[in-house]
mmCIF file of the C-alpha atoms, coordinates in Angstrom:
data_MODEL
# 
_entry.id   MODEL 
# 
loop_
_atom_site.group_PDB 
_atom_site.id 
_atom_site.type_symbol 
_atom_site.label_atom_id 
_atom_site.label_alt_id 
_atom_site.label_comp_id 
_atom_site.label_asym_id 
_atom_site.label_entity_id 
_atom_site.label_seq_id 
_atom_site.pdbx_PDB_ins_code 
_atom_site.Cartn_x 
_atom_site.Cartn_y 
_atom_site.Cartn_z 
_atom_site.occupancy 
_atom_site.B_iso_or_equiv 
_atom_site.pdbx_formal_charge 
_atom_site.auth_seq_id 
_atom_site.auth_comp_id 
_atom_site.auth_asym_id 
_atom_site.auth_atom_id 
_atom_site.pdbx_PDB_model_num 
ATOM 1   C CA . UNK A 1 1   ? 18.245  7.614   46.758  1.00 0.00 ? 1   UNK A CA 1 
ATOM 2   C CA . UNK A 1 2   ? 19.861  10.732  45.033  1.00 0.00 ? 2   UNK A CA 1 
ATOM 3   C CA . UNK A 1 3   ? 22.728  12.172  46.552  1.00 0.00 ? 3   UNK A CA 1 
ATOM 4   C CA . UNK A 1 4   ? 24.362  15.741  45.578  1.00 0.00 ? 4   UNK A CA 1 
ATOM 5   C CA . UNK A 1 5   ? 27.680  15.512  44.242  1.00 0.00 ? 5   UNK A CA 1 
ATOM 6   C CA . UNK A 1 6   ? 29.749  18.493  45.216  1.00 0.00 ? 6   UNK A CA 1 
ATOM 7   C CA . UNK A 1 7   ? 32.587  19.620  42.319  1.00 0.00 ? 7   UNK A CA 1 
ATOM 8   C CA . UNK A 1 8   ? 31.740  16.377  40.560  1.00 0.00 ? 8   UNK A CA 1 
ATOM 9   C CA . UNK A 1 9   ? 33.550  16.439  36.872  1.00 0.00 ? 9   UNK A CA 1 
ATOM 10  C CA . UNK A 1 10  ? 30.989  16.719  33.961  1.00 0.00 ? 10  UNK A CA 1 
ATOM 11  C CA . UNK A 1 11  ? 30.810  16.201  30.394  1.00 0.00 ? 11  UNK A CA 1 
ATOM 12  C CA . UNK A 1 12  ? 29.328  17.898  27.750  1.00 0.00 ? 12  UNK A CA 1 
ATOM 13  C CA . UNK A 1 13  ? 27.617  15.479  25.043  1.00 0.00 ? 13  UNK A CA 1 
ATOM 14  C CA . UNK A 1 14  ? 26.240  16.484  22.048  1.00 0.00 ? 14  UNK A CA 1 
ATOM 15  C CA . UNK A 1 15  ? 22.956  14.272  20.494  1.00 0.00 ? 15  UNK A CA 1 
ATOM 16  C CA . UNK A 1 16  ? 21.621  14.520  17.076  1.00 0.00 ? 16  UNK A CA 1 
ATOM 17  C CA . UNK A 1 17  ? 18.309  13.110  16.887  1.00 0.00 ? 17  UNK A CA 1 
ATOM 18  C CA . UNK A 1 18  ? 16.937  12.568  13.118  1.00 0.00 ? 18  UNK A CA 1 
ATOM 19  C CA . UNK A 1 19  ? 13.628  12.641  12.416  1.00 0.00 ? 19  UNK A CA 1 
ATOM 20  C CA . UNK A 1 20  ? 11.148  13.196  9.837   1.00 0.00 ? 20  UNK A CA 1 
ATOM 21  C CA . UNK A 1 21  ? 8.116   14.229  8.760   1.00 0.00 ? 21  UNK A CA 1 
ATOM 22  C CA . UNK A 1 22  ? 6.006   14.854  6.409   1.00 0.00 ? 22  UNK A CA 1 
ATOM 23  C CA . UNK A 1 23  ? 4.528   18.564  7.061   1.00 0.00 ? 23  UNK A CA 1 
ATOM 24  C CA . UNK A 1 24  ? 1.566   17.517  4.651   1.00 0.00 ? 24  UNK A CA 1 
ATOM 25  C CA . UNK A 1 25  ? -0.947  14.743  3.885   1.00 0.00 ? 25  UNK A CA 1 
ATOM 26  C CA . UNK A 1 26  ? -4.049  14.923  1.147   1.00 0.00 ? 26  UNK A CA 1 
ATOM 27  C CA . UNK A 1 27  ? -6.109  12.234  1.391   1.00 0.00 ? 27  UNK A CA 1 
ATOM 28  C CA . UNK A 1 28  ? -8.432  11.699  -2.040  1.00 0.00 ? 28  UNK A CA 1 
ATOM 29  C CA . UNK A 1 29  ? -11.050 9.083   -1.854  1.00 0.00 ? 29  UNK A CA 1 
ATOM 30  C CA . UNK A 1 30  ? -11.916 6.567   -4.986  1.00 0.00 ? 30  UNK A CA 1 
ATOM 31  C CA . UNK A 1 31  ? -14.971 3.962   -5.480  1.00 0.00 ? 31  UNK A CA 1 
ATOM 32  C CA . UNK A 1 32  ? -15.706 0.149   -4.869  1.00 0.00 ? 32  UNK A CA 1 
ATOM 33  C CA . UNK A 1 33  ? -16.919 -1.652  -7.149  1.00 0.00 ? 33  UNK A CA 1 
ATOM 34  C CA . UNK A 1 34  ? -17.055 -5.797  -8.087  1.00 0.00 ? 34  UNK A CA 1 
ATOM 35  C CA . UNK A 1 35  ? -13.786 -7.267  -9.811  1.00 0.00 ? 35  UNK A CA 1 
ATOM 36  C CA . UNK A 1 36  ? -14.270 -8.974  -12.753 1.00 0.00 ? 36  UNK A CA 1 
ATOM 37  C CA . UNK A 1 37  ? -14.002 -13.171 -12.504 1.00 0.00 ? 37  UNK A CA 1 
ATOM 38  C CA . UNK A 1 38  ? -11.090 -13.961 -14.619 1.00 0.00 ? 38  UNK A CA 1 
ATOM 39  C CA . UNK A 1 39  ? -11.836 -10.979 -16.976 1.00 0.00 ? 39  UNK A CA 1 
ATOM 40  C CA . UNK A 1 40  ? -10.667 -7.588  -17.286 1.00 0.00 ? 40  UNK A CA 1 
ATOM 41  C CA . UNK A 1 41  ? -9.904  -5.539  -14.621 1.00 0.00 ? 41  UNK A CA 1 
ATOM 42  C CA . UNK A 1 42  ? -11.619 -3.154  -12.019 1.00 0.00 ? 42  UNK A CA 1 
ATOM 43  C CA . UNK A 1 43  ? -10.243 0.169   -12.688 1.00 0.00 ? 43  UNK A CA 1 
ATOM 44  C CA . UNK A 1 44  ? -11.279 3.539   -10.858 1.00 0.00 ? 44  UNK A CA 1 
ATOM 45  C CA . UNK A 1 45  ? -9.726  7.081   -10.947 1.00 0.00 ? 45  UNK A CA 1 
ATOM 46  C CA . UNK A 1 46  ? -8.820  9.735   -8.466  1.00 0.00 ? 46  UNK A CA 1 
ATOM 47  C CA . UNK A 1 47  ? -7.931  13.038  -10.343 1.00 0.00 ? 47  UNK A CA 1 
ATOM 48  C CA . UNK A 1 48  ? -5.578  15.264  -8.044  1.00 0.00 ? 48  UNK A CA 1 
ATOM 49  C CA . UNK A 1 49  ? -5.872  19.097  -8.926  1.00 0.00 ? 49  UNK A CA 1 
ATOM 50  C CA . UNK A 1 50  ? -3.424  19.874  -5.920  1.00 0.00 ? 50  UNK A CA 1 
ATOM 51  C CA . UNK A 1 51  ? 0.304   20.525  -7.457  1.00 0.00 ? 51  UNK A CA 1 
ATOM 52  C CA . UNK A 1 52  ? 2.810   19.679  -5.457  1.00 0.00 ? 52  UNK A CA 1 
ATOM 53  C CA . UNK A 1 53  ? 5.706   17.109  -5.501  1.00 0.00 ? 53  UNK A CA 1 
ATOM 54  C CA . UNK A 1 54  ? 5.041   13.886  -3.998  1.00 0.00 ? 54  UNK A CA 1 
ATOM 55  C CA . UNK A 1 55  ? 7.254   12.599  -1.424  1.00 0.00 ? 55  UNK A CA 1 
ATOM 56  C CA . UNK A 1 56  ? 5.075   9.471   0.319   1.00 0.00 ? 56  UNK A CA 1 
ATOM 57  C CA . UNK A 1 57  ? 2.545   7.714   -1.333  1.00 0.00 ? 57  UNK A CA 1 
ATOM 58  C CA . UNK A 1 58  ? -0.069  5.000   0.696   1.00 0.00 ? 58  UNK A CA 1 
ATOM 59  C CA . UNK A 1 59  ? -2.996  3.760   -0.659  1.00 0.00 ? 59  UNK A CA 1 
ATOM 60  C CA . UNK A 1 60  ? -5.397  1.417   1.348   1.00 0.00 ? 60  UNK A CA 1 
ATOM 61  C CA . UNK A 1 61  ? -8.272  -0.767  0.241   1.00 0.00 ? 61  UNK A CA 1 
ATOM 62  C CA . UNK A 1 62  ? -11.089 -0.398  1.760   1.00 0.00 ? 62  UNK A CA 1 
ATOM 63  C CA . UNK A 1 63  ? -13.521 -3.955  2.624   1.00 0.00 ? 63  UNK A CA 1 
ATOM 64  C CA . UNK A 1 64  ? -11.630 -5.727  -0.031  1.00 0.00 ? 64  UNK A CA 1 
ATOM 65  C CA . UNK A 1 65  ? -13.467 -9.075  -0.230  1.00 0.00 ? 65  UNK A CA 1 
ATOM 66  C CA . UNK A 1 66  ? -12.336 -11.953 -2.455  1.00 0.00 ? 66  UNK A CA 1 
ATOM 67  C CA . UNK A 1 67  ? -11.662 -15.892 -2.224  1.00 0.00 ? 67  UNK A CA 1 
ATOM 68  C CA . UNK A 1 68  ? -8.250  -16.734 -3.450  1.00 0.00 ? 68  UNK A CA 1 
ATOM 69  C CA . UNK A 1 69  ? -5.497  -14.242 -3.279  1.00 0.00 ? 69  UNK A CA 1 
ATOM 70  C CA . UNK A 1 70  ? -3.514  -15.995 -5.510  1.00 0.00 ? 70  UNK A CA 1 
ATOM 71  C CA . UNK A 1 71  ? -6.008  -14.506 -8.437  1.00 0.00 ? 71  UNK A CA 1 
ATOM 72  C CA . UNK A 1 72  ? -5.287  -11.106 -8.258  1.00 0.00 ? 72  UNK A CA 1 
ATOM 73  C CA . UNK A 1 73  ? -2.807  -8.169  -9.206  1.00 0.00 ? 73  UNK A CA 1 
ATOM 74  C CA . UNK A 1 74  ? -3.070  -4.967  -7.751  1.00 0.00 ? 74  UNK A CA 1 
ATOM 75  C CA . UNK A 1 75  ? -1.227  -2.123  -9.166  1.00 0.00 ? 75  UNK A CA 1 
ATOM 76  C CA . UNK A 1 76  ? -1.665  1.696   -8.814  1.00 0.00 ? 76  UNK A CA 1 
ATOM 77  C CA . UNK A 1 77  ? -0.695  4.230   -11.835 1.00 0.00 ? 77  UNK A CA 1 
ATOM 78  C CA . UNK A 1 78  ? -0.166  7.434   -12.543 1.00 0.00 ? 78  UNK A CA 1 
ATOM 79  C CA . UNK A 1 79  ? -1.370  8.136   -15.803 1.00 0.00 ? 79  UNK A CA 1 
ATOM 80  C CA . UNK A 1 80  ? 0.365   11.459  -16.876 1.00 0.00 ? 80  UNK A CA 1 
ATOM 81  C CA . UNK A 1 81  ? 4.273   9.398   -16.079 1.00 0.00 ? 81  UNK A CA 1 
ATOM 82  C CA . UNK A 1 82  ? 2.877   5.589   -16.819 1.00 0.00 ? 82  UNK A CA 1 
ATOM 83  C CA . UNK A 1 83  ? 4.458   4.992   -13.372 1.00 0.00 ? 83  UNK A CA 1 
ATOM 84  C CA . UNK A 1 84  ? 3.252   1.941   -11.978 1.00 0.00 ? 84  UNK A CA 1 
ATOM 85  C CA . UNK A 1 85  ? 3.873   0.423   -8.346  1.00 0.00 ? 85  UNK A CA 1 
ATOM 86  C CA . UNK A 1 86  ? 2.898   -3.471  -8.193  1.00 0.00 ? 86  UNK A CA 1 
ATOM 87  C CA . UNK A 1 87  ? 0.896   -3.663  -4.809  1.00 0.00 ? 87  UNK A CA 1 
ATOM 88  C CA . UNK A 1 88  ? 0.897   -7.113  -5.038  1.00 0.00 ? 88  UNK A CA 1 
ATOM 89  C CA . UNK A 1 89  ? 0.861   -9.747  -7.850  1.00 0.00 ? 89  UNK A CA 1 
ATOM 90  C CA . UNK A 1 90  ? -0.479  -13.386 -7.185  1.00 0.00 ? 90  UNK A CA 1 
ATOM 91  C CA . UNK A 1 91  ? 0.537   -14.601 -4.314  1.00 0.00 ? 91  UNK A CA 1 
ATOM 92  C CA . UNK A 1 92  ? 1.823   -17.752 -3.942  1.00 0.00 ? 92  UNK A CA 1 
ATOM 93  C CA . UNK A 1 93  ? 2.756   -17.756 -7.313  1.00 0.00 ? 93  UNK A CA 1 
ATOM 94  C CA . UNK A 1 94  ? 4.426   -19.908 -8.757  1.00 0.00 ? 94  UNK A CA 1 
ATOM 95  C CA . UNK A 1 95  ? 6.404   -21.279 -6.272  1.00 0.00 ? 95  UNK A CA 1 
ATOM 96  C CA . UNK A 1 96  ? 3.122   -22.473 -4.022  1.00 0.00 ? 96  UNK A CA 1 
ATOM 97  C CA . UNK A 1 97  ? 1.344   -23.481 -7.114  1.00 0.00 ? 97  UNK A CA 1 
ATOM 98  C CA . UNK A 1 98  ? 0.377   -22.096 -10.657 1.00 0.00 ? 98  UNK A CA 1 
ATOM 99  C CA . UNK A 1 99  ? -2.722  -20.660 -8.721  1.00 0.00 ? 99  UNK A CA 1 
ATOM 100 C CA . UNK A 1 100 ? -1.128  -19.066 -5.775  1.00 0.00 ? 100 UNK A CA 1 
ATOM 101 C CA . UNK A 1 101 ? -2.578  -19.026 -2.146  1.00 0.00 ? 101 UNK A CA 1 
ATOM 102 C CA . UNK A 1 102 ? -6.083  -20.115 -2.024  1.00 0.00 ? 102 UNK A CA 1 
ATOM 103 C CA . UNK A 1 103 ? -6.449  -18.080 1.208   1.00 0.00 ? 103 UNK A CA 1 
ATOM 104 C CA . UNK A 1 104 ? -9.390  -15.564 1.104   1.00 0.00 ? 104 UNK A CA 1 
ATOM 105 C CA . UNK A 1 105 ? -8.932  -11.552 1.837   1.00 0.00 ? 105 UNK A CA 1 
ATOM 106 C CA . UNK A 1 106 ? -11.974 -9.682  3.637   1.00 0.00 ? 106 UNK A CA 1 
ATOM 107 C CA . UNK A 1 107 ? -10.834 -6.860  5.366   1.00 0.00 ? 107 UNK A CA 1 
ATOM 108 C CA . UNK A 1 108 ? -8.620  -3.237  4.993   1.00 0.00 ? 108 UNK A CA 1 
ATOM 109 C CA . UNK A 1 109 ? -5.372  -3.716  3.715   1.00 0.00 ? 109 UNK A CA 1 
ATOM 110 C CA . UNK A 1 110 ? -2.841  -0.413  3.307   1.00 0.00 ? 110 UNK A CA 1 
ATOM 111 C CA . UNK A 1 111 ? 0.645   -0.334  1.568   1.00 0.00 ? 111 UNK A CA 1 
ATOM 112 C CA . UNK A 1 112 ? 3.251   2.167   2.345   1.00 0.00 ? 112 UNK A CA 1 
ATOM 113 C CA . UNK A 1 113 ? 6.983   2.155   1.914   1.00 0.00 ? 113 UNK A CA 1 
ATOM 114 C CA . UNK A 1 114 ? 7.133   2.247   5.379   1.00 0.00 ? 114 UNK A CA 1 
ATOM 115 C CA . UNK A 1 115 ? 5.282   -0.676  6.343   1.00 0.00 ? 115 UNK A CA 1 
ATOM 116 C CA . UNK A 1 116 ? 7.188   -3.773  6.968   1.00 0.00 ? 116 UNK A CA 1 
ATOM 117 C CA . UNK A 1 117 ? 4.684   -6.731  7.074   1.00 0.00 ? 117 UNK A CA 1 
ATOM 118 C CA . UNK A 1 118 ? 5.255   -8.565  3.997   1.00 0.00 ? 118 UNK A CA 1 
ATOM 119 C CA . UNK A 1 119 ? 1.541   -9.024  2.305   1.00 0.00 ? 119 UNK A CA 1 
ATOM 120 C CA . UNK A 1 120 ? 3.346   -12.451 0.919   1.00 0.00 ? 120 UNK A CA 1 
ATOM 121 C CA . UNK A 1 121 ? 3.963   -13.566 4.072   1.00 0.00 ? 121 UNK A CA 1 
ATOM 122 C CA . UNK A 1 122 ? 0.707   -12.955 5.075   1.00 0.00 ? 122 UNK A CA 1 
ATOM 123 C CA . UNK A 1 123 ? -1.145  -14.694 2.511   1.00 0.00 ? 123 UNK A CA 1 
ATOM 124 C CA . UNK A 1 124 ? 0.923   -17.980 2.856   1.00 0.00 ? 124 UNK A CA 1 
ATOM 125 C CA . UNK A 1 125 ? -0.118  -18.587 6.810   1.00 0.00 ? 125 UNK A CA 1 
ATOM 126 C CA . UNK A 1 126 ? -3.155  -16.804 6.970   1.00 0.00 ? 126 UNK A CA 1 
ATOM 127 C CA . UNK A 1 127 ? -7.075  -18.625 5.548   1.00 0.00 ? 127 UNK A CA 1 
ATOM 128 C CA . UNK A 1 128 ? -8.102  -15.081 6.148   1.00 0.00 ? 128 UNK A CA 1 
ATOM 129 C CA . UNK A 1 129 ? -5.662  -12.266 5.199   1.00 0.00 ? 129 UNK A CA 1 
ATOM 130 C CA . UNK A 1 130 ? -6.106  -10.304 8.037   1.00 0.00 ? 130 UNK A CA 1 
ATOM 131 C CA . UNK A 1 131 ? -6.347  -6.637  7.985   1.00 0.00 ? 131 UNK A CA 1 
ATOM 132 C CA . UNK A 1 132 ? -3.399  -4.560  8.325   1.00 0.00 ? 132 UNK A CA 1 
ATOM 133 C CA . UNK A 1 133 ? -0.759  -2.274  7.011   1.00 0.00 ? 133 UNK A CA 1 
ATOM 134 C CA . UNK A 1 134 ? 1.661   -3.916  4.481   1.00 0.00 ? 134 UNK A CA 1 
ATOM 135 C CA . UNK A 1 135 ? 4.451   -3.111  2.290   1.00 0.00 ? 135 UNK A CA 1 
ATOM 136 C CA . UNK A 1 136 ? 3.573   -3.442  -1.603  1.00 0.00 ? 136 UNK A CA 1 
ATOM 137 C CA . UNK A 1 137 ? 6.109   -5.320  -3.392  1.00 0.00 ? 137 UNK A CA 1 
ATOM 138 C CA . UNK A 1 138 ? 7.175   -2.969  -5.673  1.00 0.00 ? 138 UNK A CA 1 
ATOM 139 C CA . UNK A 1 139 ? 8.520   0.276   -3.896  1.00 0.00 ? 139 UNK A CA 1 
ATOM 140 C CA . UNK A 1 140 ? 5.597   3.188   -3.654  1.00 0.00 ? 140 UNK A CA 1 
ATOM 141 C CA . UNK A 1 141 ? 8.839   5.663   -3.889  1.00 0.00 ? 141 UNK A CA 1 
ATOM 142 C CA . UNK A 1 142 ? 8.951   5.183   -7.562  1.00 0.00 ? 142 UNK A CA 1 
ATOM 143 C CA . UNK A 1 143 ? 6.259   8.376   -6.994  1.00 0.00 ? 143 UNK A CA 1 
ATOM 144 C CA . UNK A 1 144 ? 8.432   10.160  -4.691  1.00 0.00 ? 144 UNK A CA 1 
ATOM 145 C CA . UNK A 1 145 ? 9.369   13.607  -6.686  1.00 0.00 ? 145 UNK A CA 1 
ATOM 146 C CA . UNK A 1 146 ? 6.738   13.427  -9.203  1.00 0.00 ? 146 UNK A CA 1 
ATOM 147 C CA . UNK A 1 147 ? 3.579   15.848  -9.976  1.00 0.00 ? 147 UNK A CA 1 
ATOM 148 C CA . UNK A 1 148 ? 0.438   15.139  -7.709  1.00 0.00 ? 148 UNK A CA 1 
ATOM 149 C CA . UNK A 1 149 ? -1.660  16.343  -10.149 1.00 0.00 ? 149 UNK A CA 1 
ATOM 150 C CA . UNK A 1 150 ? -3.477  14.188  -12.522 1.00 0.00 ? 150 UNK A CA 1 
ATOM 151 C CA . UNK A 1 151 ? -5.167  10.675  -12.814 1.00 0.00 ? 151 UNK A CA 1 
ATOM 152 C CA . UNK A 1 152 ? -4.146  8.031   -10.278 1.00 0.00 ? 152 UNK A CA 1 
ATOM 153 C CA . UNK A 1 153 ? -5.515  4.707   -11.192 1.00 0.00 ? 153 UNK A CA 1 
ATOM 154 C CA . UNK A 1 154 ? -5.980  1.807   -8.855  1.00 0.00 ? 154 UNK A CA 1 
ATOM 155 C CA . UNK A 1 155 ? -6.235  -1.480  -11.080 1.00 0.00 ? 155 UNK A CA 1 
ATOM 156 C CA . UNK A 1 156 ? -7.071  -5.155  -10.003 1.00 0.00 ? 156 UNK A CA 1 
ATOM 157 C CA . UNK A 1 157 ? -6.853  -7.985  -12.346 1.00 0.00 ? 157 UNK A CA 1 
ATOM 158 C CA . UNK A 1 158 ? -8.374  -11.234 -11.422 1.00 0.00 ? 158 UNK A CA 1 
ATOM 159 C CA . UNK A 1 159 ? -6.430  -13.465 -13.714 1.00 0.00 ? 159 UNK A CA 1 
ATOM 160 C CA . UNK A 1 160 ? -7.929  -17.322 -12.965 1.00 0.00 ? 160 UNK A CA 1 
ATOM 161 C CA . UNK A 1 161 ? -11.979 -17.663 -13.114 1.00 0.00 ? 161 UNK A CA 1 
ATOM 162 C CA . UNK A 1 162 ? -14.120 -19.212 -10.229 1.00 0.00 ? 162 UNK A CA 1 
ATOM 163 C CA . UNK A 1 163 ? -13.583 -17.172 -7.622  1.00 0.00 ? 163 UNK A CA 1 
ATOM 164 C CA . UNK A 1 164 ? -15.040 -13.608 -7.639  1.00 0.00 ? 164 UNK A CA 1 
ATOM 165 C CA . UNK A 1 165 ? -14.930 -10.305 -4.976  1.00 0.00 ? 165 UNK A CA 1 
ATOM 166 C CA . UNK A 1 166 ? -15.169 -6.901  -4.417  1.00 0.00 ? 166 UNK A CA 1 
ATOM 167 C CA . UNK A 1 167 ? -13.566 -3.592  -3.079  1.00 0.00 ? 167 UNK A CA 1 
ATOM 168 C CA . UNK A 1 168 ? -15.664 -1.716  -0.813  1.00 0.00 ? 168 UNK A CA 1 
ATOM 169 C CA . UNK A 1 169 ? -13.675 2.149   -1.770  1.00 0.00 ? 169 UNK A CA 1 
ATOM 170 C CA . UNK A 1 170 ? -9.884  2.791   -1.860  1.00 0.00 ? 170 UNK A CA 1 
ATOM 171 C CA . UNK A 1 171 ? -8.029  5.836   -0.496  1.00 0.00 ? 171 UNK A CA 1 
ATOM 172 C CA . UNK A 1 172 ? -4.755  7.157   -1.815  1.00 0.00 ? 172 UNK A CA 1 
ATOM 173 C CA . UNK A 1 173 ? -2.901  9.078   1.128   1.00 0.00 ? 173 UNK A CA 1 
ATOM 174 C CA . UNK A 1 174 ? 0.024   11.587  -1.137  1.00 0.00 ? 174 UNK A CA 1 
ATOM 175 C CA . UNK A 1 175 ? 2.450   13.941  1.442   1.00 0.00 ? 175 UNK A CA 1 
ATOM 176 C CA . UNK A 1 176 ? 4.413   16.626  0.666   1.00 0.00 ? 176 UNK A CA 1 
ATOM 177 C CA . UNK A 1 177 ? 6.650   18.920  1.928   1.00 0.00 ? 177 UNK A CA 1 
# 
């Protein structure tokens, strides 16, 4: 029960609350396509026309479908800097085995810098990677500050032969402001 308080002392106390935001968000949309079994490399391109400094970067992958993890490296570049941001390189390697994690992946997986699920982790308890939000293990802030415009490249390596896959489509996510 509330009860009045009559000439009760009060204090005045001042809160800062900190947030942030990101006042914009273009999303640009690449292509699928079947990863190469222990050769070359799926590559595909997303040209950005938009200028404007980049201050968040999250790309997803879109029905990514492949038997052993431990295979692949996927890395996203921008090819006007030659930055590149490891999203994740062969996991379970070498310290599971000189293959990495057998486990499969068949499902959506997005990296941020502000996920906190460790893709690693994920791949080492997990027969099916499931789908989810992840943080890439190279920092995706190595883009904050630099030109949208240009060619973003999504590249996956399959680097042991025998087990093949495919990405359905990728998205790359780039805020500003």
């Amino acid at each position: 029960m509330s009860q009045l308080m009559q000439n009760a002392p009060t204090a005045t106390v001042d809160v800062e609350l900190v947030t942030t935001t990101n006042a914009h968000t273009s999303t640009f949309l690449g292509n699928g396509g079947n990863i190469p079994d222990g050769i070359g490399s799926f590559q595909d391109d997303i040209i950005v026309t938009d200028n404007f400094r980049v201050t968040d970067v999250t790309v997803t992958l879109k029905d990514l479908v492949h038997t052993w993890v431990g295979d692949l490296v996927v890395r996203l570049r921008h090819l006007e800097t030659d930055t590149v941001v490891e999203l994740f390189r062969r996991p379970g390697q070498p310290h599971f085995s000189s293959s990495g994690y057998s486990n499969d992946l068949n499902g959506d997986y997005s990296f941020s810098a502000h996920n906190s699920d460790r893709f690693e982790l994920a791949a080492a308890t997990n027969a099916v990677i499931p789908s989810g939000k992840y943080a890439s293990i190279q920092s995706l802030c190595a883009f904050n500050g630099l030109p949208s415009t240009g060619t973003w490249r999504l590249i996956i390596n399959d680097c042991s032969a025998g087990d093949s896959g495919s990405l359905g489509a990728w998205s790359l996510n780039l805020a500003w402001g």
